[in-house]
Structures are given as C-alpha cells and as structure tokens.
C-alpha positions as CSV (number, residue, x, y, z in Angstrom):
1,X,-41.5,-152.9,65.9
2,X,-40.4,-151.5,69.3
3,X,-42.4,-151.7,73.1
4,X,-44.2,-148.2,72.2
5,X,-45.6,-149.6,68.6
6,X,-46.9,-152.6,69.9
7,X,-48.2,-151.0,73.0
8,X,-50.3,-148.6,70.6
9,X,-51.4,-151.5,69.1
10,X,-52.3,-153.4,72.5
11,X,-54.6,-149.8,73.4
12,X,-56.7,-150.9,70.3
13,X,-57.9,-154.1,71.8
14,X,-59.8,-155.4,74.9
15,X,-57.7,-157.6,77.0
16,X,-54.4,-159.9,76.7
17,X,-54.9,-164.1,76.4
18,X,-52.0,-166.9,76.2
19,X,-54.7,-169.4,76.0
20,X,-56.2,-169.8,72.6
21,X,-59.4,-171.8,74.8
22,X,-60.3,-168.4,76.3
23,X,-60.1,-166.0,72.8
24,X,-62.2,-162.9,73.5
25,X,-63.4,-160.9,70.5
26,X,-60.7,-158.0,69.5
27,X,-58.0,-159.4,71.9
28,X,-54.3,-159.5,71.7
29,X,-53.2,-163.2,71.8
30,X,-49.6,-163.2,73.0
31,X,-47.9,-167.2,72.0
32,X,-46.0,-168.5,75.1
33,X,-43.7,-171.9,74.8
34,X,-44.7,-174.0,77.7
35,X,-42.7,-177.1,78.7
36,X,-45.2,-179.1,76.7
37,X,-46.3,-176.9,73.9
38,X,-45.7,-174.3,71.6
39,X,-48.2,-171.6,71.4
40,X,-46.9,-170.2,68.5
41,X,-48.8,-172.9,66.6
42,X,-52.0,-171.8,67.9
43,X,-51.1,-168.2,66.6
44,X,-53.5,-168.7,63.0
45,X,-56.4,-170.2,65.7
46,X,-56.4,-167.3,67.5
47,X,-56.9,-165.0,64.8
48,X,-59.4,-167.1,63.0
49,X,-61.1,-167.0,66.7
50,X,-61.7,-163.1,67.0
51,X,-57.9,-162.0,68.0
52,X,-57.0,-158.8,66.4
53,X,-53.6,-159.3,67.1
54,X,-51.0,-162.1,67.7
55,X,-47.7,-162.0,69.5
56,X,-45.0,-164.4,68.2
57,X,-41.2,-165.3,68.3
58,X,-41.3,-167.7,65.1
59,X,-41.5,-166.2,62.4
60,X,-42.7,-169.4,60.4
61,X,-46.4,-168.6,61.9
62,X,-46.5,-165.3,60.8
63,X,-49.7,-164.6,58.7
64,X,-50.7,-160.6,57.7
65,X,-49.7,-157.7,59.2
66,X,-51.8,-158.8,62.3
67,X,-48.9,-160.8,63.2
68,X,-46.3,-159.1,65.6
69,X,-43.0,-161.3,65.1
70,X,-40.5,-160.7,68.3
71,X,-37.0,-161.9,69.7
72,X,-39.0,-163.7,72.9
73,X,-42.9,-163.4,73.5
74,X,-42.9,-163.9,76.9
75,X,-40.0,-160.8,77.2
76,X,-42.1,-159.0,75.5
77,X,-45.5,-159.5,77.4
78,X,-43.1,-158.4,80.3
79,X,-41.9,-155.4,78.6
80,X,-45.4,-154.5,77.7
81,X,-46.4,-154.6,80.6
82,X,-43.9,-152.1,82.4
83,X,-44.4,-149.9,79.5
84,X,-48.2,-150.1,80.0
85,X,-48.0,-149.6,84.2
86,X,-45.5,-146.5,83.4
87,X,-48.1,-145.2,80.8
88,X,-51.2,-145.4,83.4
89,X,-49.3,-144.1,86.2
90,X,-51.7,-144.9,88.8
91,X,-50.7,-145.7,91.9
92,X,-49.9,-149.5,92.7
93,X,-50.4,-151.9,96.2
94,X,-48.2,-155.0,95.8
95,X,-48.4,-157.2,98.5
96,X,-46.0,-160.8,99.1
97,X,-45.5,-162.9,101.6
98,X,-45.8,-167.0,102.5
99,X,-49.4,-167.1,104.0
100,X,-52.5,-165.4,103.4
101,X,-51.9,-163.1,100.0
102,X,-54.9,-163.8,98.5
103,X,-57.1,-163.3,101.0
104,X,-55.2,-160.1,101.7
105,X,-55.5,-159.1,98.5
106,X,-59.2,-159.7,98.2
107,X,-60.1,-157.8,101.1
108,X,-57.9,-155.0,99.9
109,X,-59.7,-154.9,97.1
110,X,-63.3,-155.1,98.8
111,X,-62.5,-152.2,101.0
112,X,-60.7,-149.8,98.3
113,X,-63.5,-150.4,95.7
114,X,-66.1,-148.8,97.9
115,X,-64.4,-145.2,97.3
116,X,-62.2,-146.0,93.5
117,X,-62.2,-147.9,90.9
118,X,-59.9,-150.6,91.5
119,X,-58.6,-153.5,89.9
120,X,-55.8,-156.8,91.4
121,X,-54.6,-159.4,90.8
122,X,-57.4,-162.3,89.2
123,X,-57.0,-165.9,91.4
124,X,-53.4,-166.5,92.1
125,X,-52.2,-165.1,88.8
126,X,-49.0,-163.9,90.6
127,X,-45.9,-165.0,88.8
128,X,-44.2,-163.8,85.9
129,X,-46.7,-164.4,83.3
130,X,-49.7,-163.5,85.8
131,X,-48.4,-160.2,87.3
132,X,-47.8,-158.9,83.7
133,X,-51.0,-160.2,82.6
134,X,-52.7,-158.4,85.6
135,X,-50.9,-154.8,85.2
136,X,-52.4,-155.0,81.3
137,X,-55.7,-155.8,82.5
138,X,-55.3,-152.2,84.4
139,X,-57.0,-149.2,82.5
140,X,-57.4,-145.9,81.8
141,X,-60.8,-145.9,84.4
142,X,-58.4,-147.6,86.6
143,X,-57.9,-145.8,89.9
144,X,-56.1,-148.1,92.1
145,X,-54.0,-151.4,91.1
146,X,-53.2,-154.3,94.1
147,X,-51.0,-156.8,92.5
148,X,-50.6,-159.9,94.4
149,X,-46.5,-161.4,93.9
150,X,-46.1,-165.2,94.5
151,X,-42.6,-166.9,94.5
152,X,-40.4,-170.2,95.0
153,X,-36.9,-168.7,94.8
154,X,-34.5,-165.7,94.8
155,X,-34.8,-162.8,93.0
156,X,-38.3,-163.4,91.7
157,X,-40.0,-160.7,94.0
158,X,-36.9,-158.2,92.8
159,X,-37.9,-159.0,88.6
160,X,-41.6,-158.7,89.5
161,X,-41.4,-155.2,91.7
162,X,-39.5,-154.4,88.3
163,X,-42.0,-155.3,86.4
164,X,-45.2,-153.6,88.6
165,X,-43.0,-150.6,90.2
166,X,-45.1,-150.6,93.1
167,X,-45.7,-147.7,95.1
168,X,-46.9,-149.5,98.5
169,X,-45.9,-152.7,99.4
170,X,-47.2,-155.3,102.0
171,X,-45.7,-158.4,103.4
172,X,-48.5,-160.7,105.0
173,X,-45.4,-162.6,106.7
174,X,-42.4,-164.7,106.8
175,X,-43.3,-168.5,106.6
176,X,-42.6,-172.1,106.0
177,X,-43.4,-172.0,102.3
178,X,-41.6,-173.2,99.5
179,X,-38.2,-174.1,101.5
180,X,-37.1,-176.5,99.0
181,X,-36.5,-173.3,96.5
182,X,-35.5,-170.5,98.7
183,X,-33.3,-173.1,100.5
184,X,-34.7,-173.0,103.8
185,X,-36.3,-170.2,106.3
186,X,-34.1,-167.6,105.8
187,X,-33.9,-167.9,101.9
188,X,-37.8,-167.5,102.4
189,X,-36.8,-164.2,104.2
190,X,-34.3,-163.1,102.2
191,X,-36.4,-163.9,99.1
192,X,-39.5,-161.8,100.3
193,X,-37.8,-158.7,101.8
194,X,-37.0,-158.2,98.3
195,X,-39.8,-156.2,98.0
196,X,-38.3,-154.5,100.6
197,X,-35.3,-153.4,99.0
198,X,-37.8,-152.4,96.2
199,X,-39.2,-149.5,98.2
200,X,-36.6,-148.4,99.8
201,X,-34.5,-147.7,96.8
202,X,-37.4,-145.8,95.4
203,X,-38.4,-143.9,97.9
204,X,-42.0,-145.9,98.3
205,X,-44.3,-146.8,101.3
206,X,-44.8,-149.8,103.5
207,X,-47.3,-151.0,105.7
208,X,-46.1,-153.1,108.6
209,X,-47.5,-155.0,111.2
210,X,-46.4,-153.6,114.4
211,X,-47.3,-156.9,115.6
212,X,-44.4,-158.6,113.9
213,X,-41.2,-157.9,115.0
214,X,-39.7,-159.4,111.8
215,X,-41.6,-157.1,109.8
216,X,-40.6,-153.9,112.3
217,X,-36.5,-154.9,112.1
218,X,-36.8,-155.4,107.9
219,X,-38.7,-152.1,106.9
220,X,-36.7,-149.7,109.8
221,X,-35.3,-147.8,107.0
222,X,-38.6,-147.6,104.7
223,X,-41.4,-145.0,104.9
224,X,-43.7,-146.9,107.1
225,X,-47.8,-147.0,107.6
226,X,-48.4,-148.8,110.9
227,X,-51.4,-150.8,112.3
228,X,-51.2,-153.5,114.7
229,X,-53.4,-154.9,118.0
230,X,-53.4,-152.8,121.3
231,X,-50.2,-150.7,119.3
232,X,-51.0,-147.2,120.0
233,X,-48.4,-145.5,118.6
234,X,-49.4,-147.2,115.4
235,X,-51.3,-145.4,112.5
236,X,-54.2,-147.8,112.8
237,X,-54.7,-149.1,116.6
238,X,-56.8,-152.5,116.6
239,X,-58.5,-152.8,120.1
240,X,-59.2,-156.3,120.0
241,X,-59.4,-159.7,118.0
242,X,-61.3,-162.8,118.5
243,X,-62.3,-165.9,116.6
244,X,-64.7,-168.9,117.6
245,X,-65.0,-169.9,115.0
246,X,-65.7,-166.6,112.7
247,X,-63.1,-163.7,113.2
248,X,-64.3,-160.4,115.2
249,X,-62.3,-157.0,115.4
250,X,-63.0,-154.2,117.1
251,X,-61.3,-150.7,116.1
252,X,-62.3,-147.2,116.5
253,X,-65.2,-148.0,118.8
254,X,-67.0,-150.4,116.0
255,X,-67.0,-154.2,115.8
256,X,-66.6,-155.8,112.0
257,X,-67.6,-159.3,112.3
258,X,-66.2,-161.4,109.5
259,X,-67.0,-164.5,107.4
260,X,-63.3,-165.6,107.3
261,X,-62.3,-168.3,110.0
262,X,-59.4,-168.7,112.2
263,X,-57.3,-166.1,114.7
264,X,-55.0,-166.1,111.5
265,X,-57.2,-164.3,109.1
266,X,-57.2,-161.4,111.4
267,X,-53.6,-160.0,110.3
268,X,-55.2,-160.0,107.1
269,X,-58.2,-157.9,107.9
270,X,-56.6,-155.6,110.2
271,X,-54.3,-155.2,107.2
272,X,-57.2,-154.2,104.8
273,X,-58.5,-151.8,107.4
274,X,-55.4,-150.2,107.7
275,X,-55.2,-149.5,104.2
276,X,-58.5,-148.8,103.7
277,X,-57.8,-145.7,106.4
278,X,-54.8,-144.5,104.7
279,X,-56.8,-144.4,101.2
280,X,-59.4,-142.5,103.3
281,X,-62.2,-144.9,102.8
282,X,-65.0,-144.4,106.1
283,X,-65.0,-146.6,108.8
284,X,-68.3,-147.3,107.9
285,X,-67.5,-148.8,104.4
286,X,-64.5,-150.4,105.4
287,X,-67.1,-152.5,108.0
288,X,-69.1,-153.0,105.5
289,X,-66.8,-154.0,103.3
290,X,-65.1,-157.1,106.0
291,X,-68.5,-158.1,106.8
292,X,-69.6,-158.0,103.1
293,X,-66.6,-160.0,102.1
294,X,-67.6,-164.3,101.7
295,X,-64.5,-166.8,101.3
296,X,-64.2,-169.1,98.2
297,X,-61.8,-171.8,96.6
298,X,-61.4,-173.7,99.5
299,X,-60.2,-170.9,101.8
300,X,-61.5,-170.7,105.2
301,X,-64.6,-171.4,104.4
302,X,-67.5,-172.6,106.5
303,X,-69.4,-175.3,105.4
304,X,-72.5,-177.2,106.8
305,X,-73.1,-180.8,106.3
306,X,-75.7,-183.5,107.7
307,X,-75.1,-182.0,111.8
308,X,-71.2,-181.1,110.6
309,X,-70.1,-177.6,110.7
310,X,-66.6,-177.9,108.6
311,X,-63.4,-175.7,108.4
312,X,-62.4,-176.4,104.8
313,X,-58.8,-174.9,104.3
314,X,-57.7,-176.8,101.2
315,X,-56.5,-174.7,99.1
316,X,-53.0,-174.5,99.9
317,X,-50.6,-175.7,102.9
318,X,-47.3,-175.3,104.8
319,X,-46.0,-175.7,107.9
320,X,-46.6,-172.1,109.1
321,X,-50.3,-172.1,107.7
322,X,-50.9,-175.9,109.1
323,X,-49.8,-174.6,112.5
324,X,-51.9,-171.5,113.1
325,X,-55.1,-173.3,111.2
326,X,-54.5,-176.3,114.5
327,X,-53.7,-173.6,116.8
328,X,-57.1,-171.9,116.2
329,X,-59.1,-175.1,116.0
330,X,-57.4,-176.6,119.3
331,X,-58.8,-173.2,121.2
332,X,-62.1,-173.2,119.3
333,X,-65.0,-174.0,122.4
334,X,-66.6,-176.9,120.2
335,X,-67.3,-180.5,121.0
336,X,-66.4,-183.8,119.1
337,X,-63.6,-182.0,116.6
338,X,-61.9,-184.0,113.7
339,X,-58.8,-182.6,112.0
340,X,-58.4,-184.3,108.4
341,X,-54.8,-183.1,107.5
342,X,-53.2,-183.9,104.1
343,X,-49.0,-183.7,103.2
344,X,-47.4,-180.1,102.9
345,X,-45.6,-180.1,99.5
346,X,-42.4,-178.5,98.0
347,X,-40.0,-179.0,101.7
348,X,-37.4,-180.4,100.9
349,X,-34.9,-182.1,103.2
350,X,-37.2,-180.5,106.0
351,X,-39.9,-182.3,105.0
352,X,-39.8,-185.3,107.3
353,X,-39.0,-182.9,110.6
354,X,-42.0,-180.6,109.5
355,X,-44.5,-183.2,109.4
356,X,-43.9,-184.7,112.0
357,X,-44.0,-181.2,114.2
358,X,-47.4,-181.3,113.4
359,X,-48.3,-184.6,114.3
360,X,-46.2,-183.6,117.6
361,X,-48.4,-180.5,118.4
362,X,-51.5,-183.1,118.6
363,X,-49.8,-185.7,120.6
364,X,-51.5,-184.6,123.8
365,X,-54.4,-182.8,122.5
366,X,-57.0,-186.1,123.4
367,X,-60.1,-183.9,122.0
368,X,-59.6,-183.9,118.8
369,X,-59.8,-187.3,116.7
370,X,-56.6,-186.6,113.8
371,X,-56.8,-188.1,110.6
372,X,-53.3,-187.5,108.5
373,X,-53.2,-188.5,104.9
374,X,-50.3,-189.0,102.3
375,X,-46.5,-190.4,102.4
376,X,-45.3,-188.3,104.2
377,X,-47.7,-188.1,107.4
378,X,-47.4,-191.8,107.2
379,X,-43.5,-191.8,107.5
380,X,-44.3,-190.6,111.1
381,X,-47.3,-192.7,112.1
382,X,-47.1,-192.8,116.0
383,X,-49.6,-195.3,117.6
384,X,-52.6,-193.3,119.3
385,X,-56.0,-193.7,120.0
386,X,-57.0,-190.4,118.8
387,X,-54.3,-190.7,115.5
388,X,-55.1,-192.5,111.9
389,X,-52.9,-192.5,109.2
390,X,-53.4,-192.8,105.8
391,X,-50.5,-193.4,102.9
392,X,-53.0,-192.6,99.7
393,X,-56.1,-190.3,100.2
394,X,-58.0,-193.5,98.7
395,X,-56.5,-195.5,101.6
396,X,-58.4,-192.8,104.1
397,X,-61.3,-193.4,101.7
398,X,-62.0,-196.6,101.9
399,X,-61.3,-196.3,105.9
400,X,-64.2,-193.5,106.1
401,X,-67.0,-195.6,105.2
402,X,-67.3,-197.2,108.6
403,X,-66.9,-193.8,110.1
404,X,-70.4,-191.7,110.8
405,X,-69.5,-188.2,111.7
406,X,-72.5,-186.8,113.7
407,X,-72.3,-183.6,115.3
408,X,-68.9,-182.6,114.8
409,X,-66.1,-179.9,114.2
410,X,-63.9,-180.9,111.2
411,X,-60.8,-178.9,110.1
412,X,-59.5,-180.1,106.7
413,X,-56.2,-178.8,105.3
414,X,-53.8,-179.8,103.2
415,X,-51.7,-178.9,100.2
416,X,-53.4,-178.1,96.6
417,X,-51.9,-181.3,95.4
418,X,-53.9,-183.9,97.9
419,X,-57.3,-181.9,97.2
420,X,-59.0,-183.2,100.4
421,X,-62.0,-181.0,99.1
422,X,-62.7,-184.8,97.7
423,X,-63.3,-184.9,101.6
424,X,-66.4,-183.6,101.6
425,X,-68.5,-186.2,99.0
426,X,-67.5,-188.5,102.3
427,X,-69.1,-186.6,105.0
C-alpha cells in the first residue's frame, strides 16, 4: 500500500494517536517502538478500543484488513504527514529558536484566529513525531497552520522544514540551549538557521527582528517581513516597551497591556503583532488578542500567595533564558525580592562556567535574597549573606520551614527536570 492509499484511508478517520491510553473513537493508531516498548503489541488494543485503523511494521500483529503492515511506522507517520501538508496546501508559519517558542507560538495563534481558522502546534509537540502529528491534525477547514520546531542537534530543523514545507519562518533567537548536542553556541546557530536555509532555497518569507543583529546578518538573502522597537524603516515599528512587572507595548498610537511577565516576553509579542499585520488582522483584534492572551504551564505566570506576588518560570531553563528572567527581576521597582533558581540541564562541558555566570551576575546585587538549588549551583557555592545553596531540592526543603516569606517578590526558575513548581506548596 503506497503514502496515497493509506493517506485515503487516514481522510476517513478523525485524528492520529501513538498512545493506545488516549484511543479516540474512528482514529488511526499509528505503533511506534520506543526505547522501552513496542507499540506494535498494543496494535489489537487499539482496535478493540474504537481505532478504525492501525499502522504497524510487524507483521506478526497484523489482524484484518484494518491492519496497515509497513517497512517503518514512524517513516511512515512522517511520510504521511508531508503527503497530507502537500494535499491541504495551506499556507504554513514555522517558527524555531532557543527561547520563548511556545509562547510565540501561542500568541501567534491568539492573534491569527481572530480573522482564520487556525490550527499549531499542541504543548511542545515539536520534534519528529510531534511536528508530523501536528501537520495531520491540520484540515480541510483549516486556514492557517503555525508549527512550532524544537531541537537538540544538527540537521533536525532541515528534516522537520522537510517534513512541514513552511512558507514563513520565525526564529525567536539564538541561545544557550541544548549546547551539549549542538556542541556549543555556534552549533546552536548553525543548527537553527537551518530553517533559514529552508526558505531561502524555496523562495519563502521570514520575519526578523530588526532588533537582533544576528537575525539581520542570517536572513540578508531571504524575503524579509520586518518589526522591531523604535526601527522605522521596519514593516512593523514598535514605539515603546516596558515591563514592571507585566509587559506593556505601545505601537500605532495604542497601548496592549499583557499578562506575560518579563522585558523578555516582549520580542515575542511584538513578534505576534507583526504577523498579525501582515495576515491583515486589525489593530484592534490583535490588542485584544495580547491582552486576552493568560500564561499557563509554569510560563511567566503570576501568582499570588499569603502577601507573595511570585514570578513562576518553571517550565524550562538555560543560561540565555535564566539571564534575561534576573535581568528583568533585578530592574523590577519591588521590595524584599527572592530568586529561587534551580540547575540548567543538557550543558555539557559548559556547565560548570554557566552556572556559575549566574551566580556571578548576583554577587553584588544585595537586594535580592538568592536561593540556588541542585549539584550544579552547589559546585559554585560562594559564601554570602544574601546566597543559599542547596545540593537536592529536598535539602532547600527542609531549609524553608524556618523561612516566613511575607511580603515579597519571588522569581522561581529552573530547568523542567528540578520542577521547583514543588516551590510553591512551601510558600
């Protein structure tokens, strides 16, 4: 059965699952190997559960001719999935980059949907079983796609742009993220501007940042749409930013006032505005749209506890993203501020130099009382009246219950793996 069979037979159902937990009525269950199982064995579940069809490459769990038997089932979830985005031709936003994507994304998203029907990426689902999954949740009623690309090494922006065959492209930025597979800054660079490479040789659009010169020297040869902060020769001119702590911008004599925190988050809006113009949504809904727009999953959020007001940024870390979150909170006009920062995973060999730049850029900062938790914090515990370390989250635990915050500012970040959320049952 070649792509176009099985993509006639994919038409007939209502949505795409690899997890036998989540079968929907008249779905297509596609049986991925994972590291620690085989989900070919799950294939006669997921009929007996409502699938009308199963994808699988062993042939010893085939069943009745709802069984598709293939060479590689994740291959062909891929393939599908190309075939499908070619077969919908509608246009597509991805969007890359080290910091802020999914916030990105979801204001995209906000703003685009009050004019079309749109559709992006669900969560994180941004590698190479989520961007295919997200391209087949696209559909005929679909009127814009924005497919968010995460990666951890080289070429896995080039397979995915493959894959999606994006029309625009966005990269939120260049970071510290994921050195110890891209080998480094520059592999993080080199691995990103992939995209890059992906719309110039198909004649495709940007938008760039005139704000970051990075982003100007890599897309010079690109079709570009331009926005950026006092840039007047860009497409979109932003008059002004601000943030204390919520952010603020002010463009074509309106202010949007947002629920997202930090001077950081306003690339990211002025991003969604700029997109929002070129897709000719109003200025009006695009305001709306900002100030309509509430952060979850531990992203930027705001949240009040006892007399606390608390910056919770746990979702994710890395030395870029740790460094703007402190820079905003050092120049945020409050009294009595905390910072509760947890180990930045997946460095490397520049782990040990990274984590101890951010315990430098607090050294003299005697306003704010720093808490730093996990083994790698610790390996650069400097003696300070203002500085605690912690080796094990339960060590900063236990050391919390003869601490009474009253009336402070508290910044918590940290990587996804030390979940400081826990934080806030100790508040």
């Amino acid at each position: 059965m070649d792509i176009k069979d099985i993509h006639q037979l994919f038409l007939k159902c209502h949505s795409v699952s690899i997890d036998t937990r989540k079968i929907a009525e008249g779905c297509l269950f596609v049986a991925i190997k994972g590291d620690r199982f085989d989900a070919n064995t799950f294939a006669v579940e997921a009929l007996s559960k409502g699938a009308s069809y199963v994808i699988i490459d062993d042939a010893d769990y085939y069943r009745d001719d709802r069984t598709i038997v293939v060479e590689d089932s994740l291959e062909t979830l891929q393939e599908l999935a190309r075939f499908h985005r070619q077969y919908l031709n509608l246009p597509i936003i991805a969007l890359t980059g080290s910091n802020g994507k999914t916030t990105t994304k979801e204001l995209i998203q906000t703003v685009l949907s009050r004019k079309y029907r749109t559709k992006a990426t669900i969560g994180n689902l941004n590698n190479h079983i989520g961007v295919p999954l997200t391209l087949l949740s696209f559909d005929s009623s679909t009127e814009i796609g924005i497919v968010e690309m995460g990666a951890n090494h080289q070429k896995e922006i080039e397979f995915l742009c493959e894959i999606a065959r994006p029309d625009f492209g966005y990269v939120t930025n260049f970071g510290k993220a994921h050195l110890e597979g891209f080998g480094g800054v520059e592999g993080v660079i080199k691995g990103k501007s992939e995209m890059y490479s992906y719309l110039l040789n198909n004649n495709k659009k940007v938008f760039v940042s005139l704000d970051d010169p990075i982003q100007i020297e890599r897309t010079a040869a690109i079709t570009r749409i331009t926005f950026g902060v006092n840039q007047l020769e860009a497409n979109t001119c932003i008059d002004k930013v601000s943030a204390n702590p919520f952010v603020s911008v002010e463009f074509s004599n309106m202010t949007i006032q947002s629920h997202l925190i930090g001077l950081y988050n306003a690339n990211n809006i002025n991003a969604a505005i700029a997109i929002g113009r070129y897709f000719d949504v109003s200025n009006d809904d695009i305001k709306q749209a900002i100030e309509n727009y509430i952060p979850e999953n531990n992203r930027s959020q705001l949240v009040h506890k006892n007399s606390n007001e608390i910056i919770l940024d746990a979702y994710n870390a890395n030395p870029s993203s740790m460094k703007v979150a402190i820079e905003n909170f050092i120049q945020l006009e409050k009294e009595n501020k905390v910072a509760i920062l947890g180990d930045m995973f997946e460095l490397g060999h520049e782990s040990a130099a990274e984590h101890k730049a951010i315990v430098d850029m607090l050294l003299n900062i005697e306003n704010i009382e720093c808490f730093f938790i996990g083994k790698d914090f610790f390996g650069n515990s400097i003696v300070k009246k203002h500085f605690h370390f912690h080796n094990t989250f339960e060590s900063f635990a236990n050391a919390l219950k003869n601490v009474a915050f009253k009336d402070n500012m508290i910044l918590i970040k940290g990587s996804r793996g030390m979940a400081l959320e826990r934080t806030l049952e100790l508040i």
